[in-house]
N, CA and C atoms as an extended XYZ file, in Angstrom:
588
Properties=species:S:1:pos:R:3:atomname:S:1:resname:S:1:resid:I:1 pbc="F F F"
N         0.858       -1.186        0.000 N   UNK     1
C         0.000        0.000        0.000 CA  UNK     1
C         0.898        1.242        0.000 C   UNK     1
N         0.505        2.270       -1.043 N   UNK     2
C         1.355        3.312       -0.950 CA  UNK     2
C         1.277        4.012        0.506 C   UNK     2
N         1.825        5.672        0.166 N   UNK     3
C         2.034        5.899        1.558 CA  UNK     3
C         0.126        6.916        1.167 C   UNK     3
N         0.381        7.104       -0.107 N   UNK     4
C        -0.929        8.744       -0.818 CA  UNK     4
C        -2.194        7.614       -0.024 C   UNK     4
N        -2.043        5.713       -0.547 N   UNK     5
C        -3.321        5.080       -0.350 CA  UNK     5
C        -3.283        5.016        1.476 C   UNK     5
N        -2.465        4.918        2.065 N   UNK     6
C        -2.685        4.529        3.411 CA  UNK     6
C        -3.255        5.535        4.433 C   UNK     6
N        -3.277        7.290        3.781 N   UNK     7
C        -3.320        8.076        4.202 CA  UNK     7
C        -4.453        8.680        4.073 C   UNK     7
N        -4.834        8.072        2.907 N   UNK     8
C        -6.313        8.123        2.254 CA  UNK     8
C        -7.444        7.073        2.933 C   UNK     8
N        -7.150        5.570        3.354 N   UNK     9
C        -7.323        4.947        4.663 CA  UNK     9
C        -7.425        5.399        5.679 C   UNK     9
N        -6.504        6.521        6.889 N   UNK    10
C        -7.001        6.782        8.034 CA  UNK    10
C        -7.648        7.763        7.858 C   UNK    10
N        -7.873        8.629        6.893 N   UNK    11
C        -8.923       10.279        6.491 CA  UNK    11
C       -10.068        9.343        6.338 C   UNK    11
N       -10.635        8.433        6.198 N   UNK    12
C       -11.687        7.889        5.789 CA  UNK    12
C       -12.028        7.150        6.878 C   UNK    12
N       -11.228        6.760        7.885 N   UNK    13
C       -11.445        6.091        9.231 CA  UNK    13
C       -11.355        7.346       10.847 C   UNK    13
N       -11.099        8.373        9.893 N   UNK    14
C       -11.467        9.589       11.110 CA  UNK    14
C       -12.474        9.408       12.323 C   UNK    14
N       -13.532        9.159       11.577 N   UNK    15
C       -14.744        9.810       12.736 CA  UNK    15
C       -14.611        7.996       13.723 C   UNK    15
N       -13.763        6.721       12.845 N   UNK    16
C       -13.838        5.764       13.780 CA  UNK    16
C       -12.640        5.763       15.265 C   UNK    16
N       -11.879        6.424       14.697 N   UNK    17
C       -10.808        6.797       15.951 CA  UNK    17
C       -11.309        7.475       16.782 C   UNK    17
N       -11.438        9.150       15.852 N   UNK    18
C       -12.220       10.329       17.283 CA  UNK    18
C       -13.571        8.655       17.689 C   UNK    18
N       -14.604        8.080       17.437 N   UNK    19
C       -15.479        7.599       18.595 CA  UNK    19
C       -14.920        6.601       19.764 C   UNK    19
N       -13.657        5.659       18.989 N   UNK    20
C       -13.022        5.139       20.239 CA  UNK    20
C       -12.175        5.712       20.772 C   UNK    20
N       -11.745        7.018       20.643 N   UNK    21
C       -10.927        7.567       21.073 CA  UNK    21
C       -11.886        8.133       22.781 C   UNK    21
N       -12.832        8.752       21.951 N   UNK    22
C       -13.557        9.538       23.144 CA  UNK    22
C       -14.134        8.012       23.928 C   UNK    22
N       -15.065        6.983       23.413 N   UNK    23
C       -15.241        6.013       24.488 CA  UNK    23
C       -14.066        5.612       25.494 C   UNK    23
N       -12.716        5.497       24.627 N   UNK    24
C       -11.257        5.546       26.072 CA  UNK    24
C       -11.369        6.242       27.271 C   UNK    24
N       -11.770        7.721       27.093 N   UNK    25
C       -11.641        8.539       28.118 CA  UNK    25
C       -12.983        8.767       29.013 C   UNK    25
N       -14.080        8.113       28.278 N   UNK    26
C       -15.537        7.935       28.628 CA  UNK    26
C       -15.200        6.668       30.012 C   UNK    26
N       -14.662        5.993       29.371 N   UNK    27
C       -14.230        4.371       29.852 CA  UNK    27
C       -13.469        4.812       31.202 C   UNK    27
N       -11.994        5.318       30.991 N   UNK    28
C       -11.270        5.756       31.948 CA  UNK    28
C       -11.529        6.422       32.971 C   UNK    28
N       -12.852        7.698       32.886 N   UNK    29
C       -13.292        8.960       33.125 CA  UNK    29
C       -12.344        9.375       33.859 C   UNK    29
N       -11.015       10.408       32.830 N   UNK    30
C       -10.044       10.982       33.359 CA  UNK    30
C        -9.787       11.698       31.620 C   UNK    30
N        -9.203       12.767       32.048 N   UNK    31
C        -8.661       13.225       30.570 CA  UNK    31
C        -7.052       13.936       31.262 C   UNK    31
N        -6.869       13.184       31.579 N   UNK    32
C        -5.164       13.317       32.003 CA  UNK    32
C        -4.222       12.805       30.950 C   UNK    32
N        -3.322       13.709       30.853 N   UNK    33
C        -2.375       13.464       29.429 CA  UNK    33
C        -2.115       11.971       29.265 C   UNK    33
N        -1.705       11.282       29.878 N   UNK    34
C        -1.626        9.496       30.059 CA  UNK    34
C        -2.996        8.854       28.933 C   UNK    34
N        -4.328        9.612       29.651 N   UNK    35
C        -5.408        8.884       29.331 CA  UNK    35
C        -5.563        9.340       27.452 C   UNK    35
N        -5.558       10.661       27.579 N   UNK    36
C        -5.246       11.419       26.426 CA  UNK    36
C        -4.551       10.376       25.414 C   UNK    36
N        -3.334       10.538       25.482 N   UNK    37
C        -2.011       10.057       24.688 CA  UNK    37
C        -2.189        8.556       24.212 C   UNK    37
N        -2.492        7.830       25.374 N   UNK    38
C        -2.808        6.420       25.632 CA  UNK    38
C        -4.023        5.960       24.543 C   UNK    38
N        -5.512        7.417       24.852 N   UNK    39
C        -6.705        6.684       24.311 CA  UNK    39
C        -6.330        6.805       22.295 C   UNK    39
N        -5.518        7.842       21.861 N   UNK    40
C        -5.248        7.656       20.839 CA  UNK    40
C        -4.707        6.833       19.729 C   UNK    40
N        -3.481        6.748       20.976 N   UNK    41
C        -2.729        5.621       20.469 CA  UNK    41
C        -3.528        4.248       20.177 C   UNK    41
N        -4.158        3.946       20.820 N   UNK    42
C        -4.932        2.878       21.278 CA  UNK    42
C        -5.933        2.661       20.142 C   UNK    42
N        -7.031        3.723       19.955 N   UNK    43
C        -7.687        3.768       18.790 CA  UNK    43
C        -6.818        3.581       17.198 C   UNK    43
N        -5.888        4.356       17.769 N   UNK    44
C        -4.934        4.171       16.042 CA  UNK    44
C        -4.798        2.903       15.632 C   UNK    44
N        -4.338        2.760       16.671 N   UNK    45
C        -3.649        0.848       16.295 CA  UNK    45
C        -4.878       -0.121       15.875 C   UNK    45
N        -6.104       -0.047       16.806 N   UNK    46
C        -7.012       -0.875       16.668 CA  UNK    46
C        -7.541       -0.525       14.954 C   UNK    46
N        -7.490        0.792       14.794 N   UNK    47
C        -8.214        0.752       13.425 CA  UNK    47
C        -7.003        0.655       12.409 C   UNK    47
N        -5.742        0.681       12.351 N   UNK    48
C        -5.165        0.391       11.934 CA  UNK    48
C        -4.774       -1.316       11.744 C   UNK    48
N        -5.219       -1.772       12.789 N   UNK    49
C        -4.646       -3.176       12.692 CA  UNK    49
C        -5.881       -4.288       11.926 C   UNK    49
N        -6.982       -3.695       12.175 N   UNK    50
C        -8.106       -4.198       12.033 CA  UNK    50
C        -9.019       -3.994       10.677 C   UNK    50
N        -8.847       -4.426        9.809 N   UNK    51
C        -9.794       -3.768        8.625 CA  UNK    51
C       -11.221       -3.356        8.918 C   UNK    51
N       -11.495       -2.444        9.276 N   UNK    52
C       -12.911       -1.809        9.557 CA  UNK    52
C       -13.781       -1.307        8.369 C   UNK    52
N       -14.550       -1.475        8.022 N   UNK    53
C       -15.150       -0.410        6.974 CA  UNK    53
C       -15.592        1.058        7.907 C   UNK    53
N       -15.476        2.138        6.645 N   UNK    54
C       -15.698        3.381        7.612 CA  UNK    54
C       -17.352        3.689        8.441 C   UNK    54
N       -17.213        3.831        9.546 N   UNK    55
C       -18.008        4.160       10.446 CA  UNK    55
C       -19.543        4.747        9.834 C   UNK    55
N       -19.340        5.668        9.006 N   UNK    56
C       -20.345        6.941        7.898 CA  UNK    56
C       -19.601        6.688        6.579 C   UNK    56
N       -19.543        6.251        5.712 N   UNK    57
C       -19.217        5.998        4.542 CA  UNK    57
C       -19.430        7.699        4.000 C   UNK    57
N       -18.444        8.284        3.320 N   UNK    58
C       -18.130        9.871        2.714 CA  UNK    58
C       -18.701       11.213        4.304 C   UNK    58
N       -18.368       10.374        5.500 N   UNK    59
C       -18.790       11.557        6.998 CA  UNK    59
C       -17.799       11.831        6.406 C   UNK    59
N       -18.037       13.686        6.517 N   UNK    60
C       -16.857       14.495        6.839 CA  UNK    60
C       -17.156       15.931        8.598 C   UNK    60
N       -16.153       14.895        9.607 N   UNK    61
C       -16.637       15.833       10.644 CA  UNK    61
C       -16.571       17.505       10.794 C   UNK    61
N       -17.195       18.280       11.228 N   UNK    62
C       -17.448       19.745       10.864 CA  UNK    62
C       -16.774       20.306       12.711 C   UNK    62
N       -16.151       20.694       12.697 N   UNK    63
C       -15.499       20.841       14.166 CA  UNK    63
C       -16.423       22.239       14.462 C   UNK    63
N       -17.019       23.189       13.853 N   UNK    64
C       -17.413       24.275       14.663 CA  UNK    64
C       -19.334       23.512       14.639 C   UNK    64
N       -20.069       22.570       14.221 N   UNK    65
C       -20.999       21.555       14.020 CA  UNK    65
C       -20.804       21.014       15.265 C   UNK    65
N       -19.652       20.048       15.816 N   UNK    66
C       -19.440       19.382       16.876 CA  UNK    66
C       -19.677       20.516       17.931 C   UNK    66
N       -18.596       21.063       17.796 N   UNK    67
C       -18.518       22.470       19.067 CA  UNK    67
C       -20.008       23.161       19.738 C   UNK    67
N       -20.911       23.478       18.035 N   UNK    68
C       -22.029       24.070       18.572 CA  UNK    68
C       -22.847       22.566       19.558 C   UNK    68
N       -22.963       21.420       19.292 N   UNK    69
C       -23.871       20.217       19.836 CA  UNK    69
C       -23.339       19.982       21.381 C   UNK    69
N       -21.405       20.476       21.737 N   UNK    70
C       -21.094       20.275       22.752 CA  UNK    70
C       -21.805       21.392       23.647 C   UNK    70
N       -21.823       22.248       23.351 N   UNK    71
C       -22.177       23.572       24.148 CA  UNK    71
C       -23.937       23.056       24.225 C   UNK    71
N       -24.561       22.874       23.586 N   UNK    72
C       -25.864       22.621       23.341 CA  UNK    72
C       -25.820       21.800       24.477 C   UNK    72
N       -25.309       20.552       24.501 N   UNK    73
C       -25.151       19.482       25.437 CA  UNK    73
C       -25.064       20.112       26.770 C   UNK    73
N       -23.791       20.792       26.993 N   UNK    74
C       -23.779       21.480       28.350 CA  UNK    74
C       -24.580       21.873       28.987 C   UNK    74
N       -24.840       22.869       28.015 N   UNK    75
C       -26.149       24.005       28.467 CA  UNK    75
C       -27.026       22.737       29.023 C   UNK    75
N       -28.034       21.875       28.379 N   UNK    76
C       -29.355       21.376       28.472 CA  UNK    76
C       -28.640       20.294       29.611 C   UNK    76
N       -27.286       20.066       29.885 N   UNK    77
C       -27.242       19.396       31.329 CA  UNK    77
C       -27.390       19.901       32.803 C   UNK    77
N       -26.701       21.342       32.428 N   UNK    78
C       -27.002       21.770       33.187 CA  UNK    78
C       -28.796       22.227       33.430 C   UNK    78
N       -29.387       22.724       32.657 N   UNK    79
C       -30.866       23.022       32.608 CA  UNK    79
C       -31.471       21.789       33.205 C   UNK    79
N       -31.219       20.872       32.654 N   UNK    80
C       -32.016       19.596       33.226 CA  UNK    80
C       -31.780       19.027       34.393 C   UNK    80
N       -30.927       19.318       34.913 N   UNK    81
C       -30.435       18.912       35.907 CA  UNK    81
C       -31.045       19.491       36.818 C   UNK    81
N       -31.071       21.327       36.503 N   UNK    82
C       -31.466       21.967       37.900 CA  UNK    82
C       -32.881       21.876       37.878 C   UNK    82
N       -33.880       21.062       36.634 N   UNK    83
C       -35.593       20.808       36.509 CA  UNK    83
C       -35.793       19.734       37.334 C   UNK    83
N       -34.980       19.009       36.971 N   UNK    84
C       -35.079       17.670       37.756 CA  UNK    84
C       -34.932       17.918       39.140 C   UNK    84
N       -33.913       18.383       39.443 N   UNK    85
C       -33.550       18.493       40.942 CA  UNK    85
C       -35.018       19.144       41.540 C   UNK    85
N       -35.557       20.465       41.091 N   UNK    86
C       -36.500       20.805       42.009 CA  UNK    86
C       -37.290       20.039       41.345 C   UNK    86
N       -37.655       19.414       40.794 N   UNK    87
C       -39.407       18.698       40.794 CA  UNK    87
C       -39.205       17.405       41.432 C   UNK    87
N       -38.011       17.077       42.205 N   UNK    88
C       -37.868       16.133       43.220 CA  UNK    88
C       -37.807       16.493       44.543 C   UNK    88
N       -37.218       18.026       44.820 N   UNK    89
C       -37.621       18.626       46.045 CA  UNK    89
C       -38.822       19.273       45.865 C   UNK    89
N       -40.036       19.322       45.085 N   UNK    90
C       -41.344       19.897       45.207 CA  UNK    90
C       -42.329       18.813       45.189 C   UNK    90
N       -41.690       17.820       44.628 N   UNK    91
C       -43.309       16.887       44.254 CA  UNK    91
C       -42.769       15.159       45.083 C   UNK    91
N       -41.387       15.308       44.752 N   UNK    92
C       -40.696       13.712       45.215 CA  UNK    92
C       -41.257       12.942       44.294 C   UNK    92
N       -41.744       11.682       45.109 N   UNK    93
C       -42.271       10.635       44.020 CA  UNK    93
C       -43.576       10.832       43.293 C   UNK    93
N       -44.101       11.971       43.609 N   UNK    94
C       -45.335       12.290       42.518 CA  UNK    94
C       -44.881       13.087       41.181 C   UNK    94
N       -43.747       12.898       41.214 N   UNK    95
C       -43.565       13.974       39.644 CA  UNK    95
C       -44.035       13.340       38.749 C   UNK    95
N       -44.349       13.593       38.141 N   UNK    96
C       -45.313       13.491       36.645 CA  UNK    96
C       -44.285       12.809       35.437 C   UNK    96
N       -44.741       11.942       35.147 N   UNK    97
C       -43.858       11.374       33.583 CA  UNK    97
C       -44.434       10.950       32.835 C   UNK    97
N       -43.715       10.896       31.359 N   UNK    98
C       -44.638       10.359       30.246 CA  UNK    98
C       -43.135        9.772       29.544 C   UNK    98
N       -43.805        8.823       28.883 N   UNK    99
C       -42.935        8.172       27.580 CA  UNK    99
C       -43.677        8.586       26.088 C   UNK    99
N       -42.702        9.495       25.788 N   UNK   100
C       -42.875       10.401       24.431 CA  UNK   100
C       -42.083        9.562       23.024 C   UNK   100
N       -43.392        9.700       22.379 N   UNK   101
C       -42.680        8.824       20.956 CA  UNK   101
C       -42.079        9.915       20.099 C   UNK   101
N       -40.968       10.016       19.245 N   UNK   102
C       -40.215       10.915       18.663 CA  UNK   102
C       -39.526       10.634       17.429 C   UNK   102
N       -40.289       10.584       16.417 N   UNK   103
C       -39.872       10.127       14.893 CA  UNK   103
C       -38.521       10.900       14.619 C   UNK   103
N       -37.774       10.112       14.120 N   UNK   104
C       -36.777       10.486       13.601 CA  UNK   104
C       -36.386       10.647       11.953 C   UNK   104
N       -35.568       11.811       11.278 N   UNK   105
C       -35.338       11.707       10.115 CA  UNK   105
C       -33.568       11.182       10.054 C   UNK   105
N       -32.957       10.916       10.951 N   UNK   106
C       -31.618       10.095        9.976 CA  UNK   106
C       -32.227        8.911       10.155 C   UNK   106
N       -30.863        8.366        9.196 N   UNK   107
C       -31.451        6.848        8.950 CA  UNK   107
C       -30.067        6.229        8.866 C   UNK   107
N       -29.009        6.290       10.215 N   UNK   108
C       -27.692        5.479       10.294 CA  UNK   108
C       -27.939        5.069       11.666 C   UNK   108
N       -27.421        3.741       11.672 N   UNK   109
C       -27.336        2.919       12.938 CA  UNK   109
C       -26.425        4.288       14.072 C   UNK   109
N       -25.227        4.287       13.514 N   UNK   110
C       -25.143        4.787       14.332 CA  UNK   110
C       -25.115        6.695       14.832 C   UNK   110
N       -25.835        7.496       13.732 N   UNK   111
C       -26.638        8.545       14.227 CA  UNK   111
C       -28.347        8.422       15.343 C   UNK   111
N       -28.620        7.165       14.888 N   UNK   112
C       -29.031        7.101       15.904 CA  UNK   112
C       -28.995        6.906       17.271 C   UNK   112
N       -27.954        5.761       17.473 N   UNK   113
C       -27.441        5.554       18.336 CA  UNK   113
C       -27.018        6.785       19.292 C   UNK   113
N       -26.638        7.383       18.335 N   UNK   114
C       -25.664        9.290       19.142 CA  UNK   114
C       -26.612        9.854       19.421 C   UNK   114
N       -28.199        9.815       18.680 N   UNK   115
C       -29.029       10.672       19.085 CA  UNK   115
C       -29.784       10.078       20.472 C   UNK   115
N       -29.554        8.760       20.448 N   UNK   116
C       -29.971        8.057       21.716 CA  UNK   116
C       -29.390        8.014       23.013 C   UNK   116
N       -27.954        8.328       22.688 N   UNK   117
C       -26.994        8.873       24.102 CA  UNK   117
C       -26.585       10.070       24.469 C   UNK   117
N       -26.888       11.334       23.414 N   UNK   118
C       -27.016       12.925       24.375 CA  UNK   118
C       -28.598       13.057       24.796 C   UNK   118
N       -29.711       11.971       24.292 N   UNK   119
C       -30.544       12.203       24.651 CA  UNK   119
C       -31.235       11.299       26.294 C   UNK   119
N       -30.190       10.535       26.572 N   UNK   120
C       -30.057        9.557       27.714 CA  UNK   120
C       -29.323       10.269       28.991 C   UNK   120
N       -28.195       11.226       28.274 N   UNK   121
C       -26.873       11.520       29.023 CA  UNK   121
C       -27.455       12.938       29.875 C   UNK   121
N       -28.873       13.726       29.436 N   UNK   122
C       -29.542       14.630       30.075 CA  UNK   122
C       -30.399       14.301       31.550 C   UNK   122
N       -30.031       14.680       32.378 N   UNK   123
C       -31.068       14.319       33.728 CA  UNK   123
C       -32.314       14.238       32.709 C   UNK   123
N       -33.350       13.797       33.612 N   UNK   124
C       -34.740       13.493       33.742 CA  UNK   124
C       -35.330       12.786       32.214 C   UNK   124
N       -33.653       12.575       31.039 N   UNK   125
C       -34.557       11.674       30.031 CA  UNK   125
C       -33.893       10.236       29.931 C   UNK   125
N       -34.428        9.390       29.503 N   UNK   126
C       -34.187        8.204       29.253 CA  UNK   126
C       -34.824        7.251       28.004 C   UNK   126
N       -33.714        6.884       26.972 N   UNK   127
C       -34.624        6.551       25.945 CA  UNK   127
C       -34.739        4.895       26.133 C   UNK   127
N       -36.039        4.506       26.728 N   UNK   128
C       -36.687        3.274       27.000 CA  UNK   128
C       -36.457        2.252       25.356 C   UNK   128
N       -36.493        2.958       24.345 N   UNK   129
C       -36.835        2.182       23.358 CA  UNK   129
C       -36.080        2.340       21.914 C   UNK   129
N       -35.606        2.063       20.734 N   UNK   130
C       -35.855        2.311       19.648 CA  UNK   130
C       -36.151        1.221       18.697 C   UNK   130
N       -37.053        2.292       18.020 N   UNK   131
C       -37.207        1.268       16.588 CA  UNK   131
C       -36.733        1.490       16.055 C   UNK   131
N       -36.009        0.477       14.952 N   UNK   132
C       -35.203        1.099       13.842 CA  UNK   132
C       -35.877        1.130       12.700 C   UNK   132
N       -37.054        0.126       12.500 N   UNK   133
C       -37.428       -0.092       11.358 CA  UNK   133
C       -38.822        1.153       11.099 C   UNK   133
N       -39.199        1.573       11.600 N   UNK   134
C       -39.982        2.768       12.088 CA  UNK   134
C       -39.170        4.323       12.306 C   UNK   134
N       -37.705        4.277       12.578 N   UNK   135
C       -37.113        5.295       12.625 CA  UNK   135
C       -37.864        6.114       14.043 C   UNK   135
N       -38.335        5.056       15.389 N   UNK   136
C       -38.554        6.286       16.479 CA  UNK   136
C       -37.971        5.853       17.564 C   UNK   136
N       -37.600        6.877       18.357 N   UNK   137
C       -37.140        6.830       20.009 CA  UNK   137
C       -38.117        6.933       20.623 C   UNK   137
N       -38.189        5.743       21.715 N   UNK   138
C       -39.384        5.727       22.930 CA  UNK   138
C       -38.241        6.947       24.021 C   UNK   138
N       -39.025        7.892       24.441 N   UNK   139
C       -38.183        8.608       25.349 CA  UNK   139
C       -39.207        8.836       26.726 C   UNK   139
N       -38.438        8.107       28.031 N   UNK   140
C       -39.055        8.788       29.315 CA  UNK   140
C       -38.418       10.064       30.181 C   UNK   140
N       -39.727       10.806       30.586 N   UNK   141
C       -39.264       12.112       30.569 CA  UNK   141
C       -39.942       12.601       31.662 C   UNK   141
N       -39.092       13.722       32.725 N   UNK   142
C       -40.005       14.617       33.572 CA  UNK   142
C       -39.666       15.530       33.046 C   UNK   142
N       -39.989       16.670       33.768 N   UNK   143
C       -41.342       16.871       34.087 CA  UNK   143
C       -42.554       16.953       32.906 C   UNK   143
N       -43.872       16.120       33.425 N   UNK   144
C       -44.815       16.076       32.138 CA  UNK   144
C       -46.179       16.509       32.612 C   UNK   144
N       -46.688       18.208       32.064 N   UNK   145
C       -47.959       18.079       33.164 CA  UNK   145
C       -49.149       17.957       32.210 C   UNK   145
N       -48.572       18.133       30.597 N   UNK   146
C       -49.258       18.330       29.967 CA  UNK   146
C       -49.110       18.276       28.048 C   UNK   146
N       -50.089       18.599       27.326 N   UNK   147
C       -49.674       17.923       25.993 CA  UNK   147
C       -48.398       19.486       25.505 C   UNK   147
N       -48.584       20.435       25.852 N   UNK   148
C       -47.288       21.380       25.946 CA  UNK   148
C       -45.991       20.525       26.424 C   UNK   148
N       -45.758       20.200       27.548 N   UNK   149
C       -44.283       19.638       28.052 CA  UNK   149
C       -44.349       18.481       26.812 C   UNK   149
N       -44.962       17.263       26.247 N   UNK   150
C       -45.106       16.305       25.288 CA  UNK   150
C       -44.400       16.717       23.835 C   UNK   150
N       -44.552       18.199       23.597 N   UNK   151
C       -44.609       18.726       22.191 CA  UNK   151
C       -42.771       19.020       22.618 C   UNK   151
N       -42.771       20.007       23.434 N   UNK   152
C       -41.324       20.708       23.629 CA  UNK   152
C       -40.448       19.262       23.917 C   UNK   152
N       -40.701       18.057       24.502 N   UNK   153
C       -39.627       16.960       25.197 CA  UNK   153
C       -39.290       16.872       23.297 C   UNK   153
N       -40.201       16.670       22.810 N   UNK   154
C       -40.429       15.997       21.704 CA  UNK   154
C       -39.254       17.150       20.688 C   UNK   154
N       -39.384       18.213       20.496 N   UNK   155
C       -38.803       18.997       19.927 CA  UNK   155
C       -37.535       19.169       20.382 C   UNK   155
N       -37.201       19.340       21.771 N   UNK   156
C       -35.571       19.004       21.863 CA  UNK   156
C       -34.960       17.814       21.485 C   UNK   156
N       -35.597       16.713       21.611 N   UNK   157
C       -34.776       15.278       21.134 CA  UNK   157
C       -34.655       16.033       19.529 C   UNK   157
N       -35.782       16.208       18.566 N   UNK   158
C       -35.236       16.565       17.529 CA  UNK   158
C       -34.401       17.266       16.887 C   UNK   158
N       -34.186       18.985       17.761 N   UNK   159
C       -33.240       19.495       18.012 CA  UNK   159
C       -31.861       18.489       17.904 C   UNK   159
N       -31.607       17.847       19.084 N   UNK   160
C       -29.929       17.105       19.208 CA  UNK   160
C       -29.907       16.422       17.606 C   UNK   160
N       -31.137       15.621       17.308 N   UNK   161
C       -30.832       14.614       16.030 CA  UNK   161
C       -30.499       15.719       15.130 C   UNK   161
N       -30.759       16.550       14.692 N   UNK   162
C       -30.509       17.790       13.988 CA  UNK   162
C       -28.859       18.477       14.008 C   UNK   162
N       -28.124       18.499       15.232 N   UNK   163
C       -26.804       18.877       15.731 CA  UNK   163
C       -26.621       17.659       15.348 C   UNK   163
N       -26.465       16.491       15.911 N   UNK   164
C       -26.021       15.564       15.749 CA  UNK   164
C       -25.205       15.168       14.172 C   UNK   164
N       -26.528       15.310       13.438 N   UNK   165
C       -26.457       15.067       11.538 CA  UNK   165
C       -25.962       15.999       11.238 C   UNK   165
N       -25.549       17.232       11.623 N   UNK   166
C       -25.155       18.158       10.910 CA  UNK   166
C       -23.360       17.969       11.450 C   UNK   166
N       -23.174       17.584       12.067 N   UNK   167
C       -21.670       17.389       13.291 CA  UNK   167
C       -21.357       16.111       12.526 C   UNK   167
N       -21.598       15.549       12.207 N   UNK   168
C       -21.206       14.332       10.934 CA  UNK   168
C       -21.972       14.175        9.846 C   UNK   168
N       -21.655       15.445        9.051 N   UNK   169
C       -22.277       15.599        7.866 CA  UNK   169
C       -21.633       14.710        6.449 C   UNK   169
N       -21.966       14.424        4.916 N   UNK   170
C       -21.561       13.760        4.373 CA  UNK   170
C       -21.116       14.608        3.167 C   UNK   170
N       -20.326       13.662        2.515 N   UNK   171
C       -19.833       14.550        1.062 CA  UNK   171
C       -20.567       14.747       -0.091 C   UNK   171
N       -21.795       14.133        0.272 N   UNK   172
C       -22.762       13.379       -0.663 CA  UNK   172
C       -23.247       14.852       -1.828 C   UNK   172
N       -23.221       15.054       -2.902 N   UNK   173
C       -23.632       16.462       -3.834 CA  UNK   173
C       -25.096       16.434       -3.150 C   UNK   173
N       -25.755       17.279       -3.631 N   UNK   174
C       -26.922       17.876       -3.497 CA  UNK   174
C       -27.626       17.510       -4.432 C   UNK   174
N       -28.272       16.504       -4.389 N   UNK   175
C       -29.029       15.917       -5.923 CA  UNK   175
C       -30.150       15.718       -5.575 C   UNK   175
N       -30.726       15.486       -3.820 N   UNK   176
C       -31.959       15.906       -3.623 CA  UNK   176
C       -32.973       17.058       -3.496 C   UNK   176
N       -33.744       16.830       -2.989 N   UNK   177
C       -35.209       18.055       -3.190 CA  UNK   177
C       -33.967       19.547       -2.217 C   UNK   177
N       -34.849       20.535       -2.684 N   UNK   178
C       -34.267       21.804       -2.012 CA  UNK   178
C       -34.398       21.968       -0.393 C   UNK   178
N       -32.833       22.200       -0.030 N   UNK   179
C       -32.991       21.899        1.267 CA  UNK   179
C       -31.643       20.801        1.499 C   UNK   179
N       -31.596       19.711        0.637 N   UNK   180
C       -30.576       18.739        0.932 CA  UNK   180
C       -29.824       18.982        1.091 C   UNK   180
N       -29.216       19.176        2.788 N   UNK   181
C       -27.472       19.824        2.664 CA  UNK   181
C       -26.811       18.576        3.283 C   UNK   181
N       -27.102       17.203        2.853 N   UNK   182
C       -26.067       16.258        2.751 CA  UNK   182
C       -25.513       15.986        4.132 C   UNK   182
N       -26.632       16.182        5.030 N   UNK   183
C       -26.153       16.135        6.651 CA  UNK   183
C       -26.690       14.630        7.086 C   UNK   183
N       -27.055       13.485        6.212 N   UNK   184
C       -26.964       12.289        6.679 CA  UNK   184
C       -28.958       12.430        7.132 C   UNK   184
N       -29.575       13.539        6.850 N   UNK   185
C       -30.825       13.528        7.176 CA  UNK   185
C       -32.347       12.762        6.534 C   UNK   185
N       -33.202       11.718        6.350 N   UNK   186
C       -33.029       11.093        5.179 CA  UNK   186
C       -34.969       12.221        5.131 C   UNK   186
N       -35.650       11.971        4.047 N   UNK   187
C       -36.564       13.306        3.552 CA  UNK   187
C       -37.599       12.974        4.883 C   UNK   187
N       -38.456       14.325        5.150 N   UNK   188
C       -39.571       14.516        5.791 CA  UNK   188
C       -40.569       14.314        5.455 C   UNK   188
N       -41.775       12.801        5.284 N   UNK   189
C       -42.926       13.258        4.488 CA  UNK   189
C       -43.875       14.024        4.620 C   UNK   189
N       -43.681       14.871        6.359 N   UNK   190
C       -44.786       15.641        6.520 CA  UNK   190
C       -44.712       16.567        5.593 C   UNK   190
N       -43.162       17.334        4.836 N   UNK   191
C       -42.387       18.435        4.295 CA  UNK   191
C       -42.684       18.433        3.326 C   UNK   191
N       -42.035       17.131        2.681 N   UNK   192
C       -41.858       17.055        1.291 CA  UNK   192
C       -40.219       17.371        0.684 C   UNK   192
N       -39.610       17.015        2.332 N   UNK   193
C       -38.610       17.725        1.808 CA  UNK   193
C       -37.136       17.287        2.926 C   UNK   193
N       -36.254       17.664        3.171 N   UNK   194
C       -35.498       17.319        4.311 CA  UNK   194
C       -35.175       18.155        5.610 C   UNK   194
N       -35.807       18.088        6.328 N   UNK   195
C       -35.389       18.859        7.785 CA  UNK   195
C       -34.645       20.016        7.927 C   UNK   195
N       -34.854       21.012        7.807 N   UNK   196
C       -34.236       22.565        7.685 CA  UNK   196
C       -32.998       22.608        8.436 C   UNK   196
């Protein structure tokens, strides 16, 4: 293998390193230069040693895409956190919950998957379920007093799937309906079209 083809191999195995890279330090929970240095190395070799096919076939990751979903993330941990906390010091075990169904428009194992763990990794949600063949997340959720809290739970999960697809977007041209910006999103039939 040349050196142009081998190099052309790990650019195409990117987004599989950065995910075991970050599960290392997920795993470890430490980001100390050791864990750092270590979780890279570690990922390199494995996808290097291992013939993998690529993770997103033509993903190309968007670092200020990622950046905006991390901050997004923050923010809504912290928010959720401090909802949760008081509707356990106001109500305790009477807080109110519902399991909210939440159609999804990607259509990759593992965008969903991602949309299923910033949407797990928030206090007060938990996704009980997915279908794949249906494209929905069963999500349980406080606080729920009403078909308002149902609509908004429902609209932030879509929100993240939205960051999510756009933070591993594809190279794919624009050959679909107007709107297709090749973010791995697959069409809307309520739209007619693909997810803004």
């Amino acid at each position: 293998m040349t050196r142009r083809e081998e190099a052309h191999r790990v650019r195409h195995h990117l987004p599989m390193i950065g995910w075991l890279w970050l599960l290392w330090i997920l795993l470890w929970g430490s980001v100390s230069p050791v864990v750092l240095v270590g979780g890279l190395l570690a990922a390199t070799a494995v996808v290097g040693t291992f013939s993998l096919p690529p993770v997103l076939p033509g993903a190309v990751p968007r670092p200020l895409a990622i950046g905006r979903l991390l901050i997004a993330l923050l923010t809504d941990l912290v928010g959720s956190g401090t909802t949760v906390a008081w509707q356990v010091l106001r109500y305790g075990g009477r807080t109110s919950a519902a399991i909210v169904e939440v159609p999804l428009r990607v259509d990759s194992d593992l965008l969903i998957t991602a949309v299923a763990e910033f949407t797990t990794i928030a206090p007060g949600t938990l996704v009980v379920e997915i279908d794949r063949r249906r494209q929905r997340l069963y999500v349980h959720t406080i606080p729920v007093h009403d078909e308002a809290d149902i609509a908004r739970r429902r609209k932030a999960v879509q929100s993240v799937e939205r960051r999510v697809a756009r933070a591993v977007g594809t190279t794919r041209r624009r050959t679909g309906p107007p709107g297709d910006d090749g973010s791995g999103l697959s069409p809307d039939p309520d739209r007619g079209g693909r997810t803004p």
